[in-house]
ZAMARGU-4260 file (C-alpha; in steps of 0.2 Angstrom, whole numbers, plus 5000, padded with zeros to 4 digits):
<rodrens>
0) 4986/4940/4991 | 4974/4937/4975 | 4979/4921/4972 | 4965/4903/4969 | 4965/4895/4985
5) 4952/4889/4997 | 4961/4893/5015 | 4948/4885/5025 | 4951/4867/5018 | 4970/4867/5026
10) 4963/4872/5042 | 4950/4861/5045 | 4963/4846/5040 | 4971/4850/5056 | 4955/4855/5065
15) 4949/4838/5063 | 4966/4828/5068 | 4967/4840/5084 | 4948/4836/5088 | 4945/4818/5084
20) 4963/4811/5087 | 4972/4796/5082 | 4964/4786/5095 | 4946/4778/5102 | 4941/4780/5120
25) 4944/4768/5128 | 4928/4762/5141 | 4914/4755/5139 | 4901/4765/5143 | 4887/4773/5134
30) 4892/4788/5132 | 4910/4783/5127 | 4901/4771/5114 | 4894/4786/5104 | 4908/4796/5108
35) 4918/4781/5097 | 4904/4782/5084 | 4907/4800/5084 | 4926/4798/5080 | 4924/4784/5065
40) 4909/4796/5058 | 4921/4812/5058 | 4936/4802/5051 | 4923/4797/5037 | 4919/4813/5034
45) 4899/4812/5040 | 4900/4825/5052 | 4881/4826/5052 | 4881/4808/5062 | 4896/4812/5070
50) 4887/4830/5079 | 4873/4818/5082 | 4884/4805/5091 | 4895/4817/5103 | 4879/4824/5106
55) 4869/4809/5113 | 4889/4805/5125 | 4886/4824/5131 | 4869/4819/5136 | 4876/4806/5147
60) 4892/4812/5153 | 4891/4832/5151 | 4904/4834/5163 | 4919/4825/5150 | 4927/4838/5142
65) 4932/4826/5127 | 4915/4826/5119 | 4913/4845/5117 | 4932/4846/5111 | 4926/4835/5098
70) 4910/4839/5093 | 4918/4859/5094 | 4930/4851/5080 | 4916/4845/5070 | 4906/4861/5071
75) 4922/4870/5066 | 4925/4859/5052 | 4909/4863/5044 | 4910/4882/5047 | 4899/4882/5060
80) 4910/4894/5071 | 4899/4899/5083 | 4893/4882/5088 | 4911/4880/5090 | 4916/4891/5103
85) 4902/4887/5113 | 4908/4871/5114 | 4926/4876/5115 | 4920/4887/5130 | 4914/4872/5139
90) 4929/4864/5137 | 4940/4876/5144 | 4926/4878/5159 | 4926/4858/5161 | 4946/4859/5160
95) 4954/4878/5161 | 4972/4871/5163 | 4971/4861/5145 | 4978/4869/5131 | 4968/4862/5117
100) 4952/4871/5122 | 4960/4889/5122 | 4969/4883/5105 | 4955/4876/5098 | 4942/4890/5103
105) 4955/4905/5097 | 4953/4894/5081 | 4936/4897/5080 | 4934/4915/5084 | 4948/4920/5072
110) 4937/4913/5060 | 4925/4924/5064 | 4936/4938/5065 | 4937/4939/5084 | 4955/4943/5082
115) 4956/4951/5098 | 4948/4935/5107 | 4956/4925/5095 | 4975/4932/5101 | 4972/4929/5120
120) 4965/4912/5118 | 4979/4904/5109 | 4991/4916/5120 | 4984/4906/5135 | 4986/4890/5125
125) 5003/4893/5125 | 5008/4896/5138 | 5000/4881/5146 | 5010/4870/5130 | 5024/4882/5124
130) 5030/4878/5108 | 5014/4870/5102 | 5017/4869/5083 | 4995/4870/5079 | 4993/4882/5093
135) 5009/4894/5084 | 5002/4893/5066 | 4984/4898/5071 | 4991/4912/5082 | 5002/4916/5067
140) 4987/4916/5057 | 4979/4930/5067 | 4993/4939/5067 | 4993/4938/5048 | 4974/4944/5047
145) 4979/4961/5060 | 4993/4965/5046 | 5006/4960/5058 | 5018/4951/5045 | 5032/4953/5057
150) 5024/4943/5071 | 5015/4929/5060 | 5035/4927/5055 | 5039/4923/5072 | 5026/4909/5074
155) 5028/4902/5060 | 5047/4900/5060 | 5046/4895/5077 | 5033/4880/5072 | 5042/4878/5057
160) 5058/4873/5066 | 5050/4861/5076 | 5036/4852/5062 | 5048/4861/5045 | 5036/4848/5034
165) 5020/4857/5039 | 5012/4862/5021 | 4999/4874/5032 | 5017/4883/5041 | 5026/4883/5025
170) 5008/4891/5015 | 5005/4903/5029 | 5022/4910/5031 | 5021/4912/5012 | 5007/4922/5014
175) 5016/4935/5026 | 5029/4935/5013 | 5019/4941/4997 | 5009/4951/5008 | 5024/4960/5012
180) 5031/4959/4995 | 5045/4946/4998 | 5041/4934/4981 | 5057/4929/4982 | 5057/4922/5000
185) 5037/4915/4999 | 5043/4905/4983 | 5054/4892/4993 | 5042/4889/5004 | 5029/4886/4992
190) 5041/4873/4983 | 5043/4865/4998 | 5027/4863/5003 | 5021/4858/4984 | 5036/4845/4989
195) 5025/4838/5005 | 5009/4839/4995 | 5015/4835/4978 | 4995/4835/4971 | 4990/4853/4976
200) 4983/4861/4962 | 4980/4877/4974 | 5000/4876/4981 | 5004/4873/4962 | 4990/4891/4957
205) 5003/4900/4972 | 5017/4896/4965 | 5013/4901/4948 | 5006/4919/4954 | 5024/4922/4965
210) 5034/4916/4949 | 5024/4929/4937 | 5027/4942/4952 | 5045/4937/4950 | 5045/4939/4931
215) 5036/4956/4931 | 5049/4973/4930 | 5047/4985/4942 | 5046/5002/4935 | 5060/5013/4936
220) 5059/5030/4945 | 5070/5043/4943 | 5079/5053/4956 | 5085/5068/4945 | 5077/5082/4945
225) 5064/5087/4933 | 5071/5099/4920 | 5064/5116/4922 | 5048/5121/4911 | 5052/5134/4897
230) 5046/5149/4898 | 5032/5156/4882 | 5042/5168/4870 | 5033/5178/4862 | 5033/5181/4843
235) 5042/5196/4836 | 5028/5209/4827 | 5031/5208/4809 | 5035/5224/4798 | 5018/5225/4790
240) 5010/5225/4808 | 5020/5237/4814 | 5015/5248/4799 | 4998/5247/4801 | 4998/5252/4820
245) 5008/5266/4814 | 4996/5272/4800 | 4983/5269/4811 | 4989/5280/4824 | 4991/5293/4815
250) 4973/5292/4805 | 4967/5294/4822 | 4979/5308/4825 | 4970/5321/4812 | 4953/5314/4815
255) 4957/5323/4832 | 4964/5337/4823 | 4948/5342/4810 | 4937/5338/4828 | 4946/5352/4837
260) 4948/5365/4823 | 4929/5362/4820 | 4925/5367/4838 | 4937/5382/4837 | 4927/5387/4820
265) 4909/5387/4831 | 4918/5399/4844 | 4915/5383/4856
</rodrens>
């Protein structure tokens, strides 16, 4: 889909809510105190502090599974994938029967193309939380990326049923659409998500490039059968031509003539 957008922005929006949360730890402890710095860091957006934060918890309590999950998401935010499934890894190790490592972690190595990996993690994830809305749009995105349009549909209308304001569902499912060349079914989805997020320039670009899709004629192709190609006729020879060959003919006639007479005179 040749269209302006920057892909990356809407998933680490989501990223970051699933990694930092909406609430603060809760004890007292050292490593929950960075771990809070952490949080207020990412949600300002210095995620340099915040790695340097939920490193220094990790120090102290590197068997809490919380602190990867979130530095995982800050690491993912700012493209550093492979950092991010590292982390992720640990998290499902620490905690293999939460969904949010396996969710969060096929996230990651779907950005790096691992789409194989990518499928089987957030598989896993759910079927530890079916239904999970985040865990159904990533997978659909996957999907998307192995040019199965049909099973990216499936997750996406299924998280759209359950969260049918998500502007990352509705863009994503509009995506299988044009990629399949549906403009007509993406173009809802676009306007509803332009709806949500009234602002977008990028949603706005979208919208623009399905409506000129929309606009442009398909070129008819015609089921008849060519007609068939004339054969050459040729020209009819003129009088004068055949005259000439005629006269011709003849010259060379009595040339032959005088030679043999001549042979005949010479006794040879």
């Amino acid at each position: 889909m040749n269209m302006p957008r920057n892909r990356f922005i809407a998933v680490a929006i989501s990223l970051v809510a699933a990694a930092c949360g909406p609430h603060l730890y809760a004890a007292d402890s050292g490593a929950m105190a960075h771990a809070n710095k952490g949080v207020k860091f990412s949600q300002e957006g210095a995620f340099d502090q915040a790695i340097v934060e939920f490193s220094e918890a990790i120090k102290l309590e590197p068997k809490d599974m919380r602190f990867y999950r979130d530095r995982g998401g800050v690491y993912l935010t700012t493209k550093r994938f492979q950092d991010a499934v590292n982390d992720f890894t640990k998290v499902v190790e620490l905690a293999p029967k939460e969904y949010s490592g396996y969710s969060l972690r096929g996230a990651a190595q779907s950005e790096l193309l691992q789409l194989d990996l990518a499928l089987a993690d957030l598989t896993k994830a759910l079927e530890l939380k079916p239904n999970d809305p985040q865990s159904l749009e990533r997978r659909g995105l996957v999907y998307y990326r192995q040019k199965n349009y049909q099973a990216a549909l499936g997750d996406y209308n299924n998280a759209l049923t359950q969260n049918p304001n998500s502007t990352l569902g509705l863009s994503r499912r509009a995506d299988a659409y044009v990629a399949m060349g549906d403009f007509a079914k993406a173009l809802p989805d676009l306007q509803a998500a332009l709806k949500v997020k009234p602002d977008d320039f990028d949603i706005t670009q979208r919208i623009q490039y399905v409506q000129a899709k929309l606009a442009t004629p398909r070129p008819v192709v015609s089921t008849a059968p060519a007609p068939p190609t004339p054969t050459p006729t040729p020209e009819p020879m003129s009088m004068q031509m055949k005259i000439g060959i005629g006269a011709g003919a003849l010259a060379l006639l009595f040339i032959l003539i005088i030679i043999i007479a001549r042979k005949k005179s010479r006794g040879y």
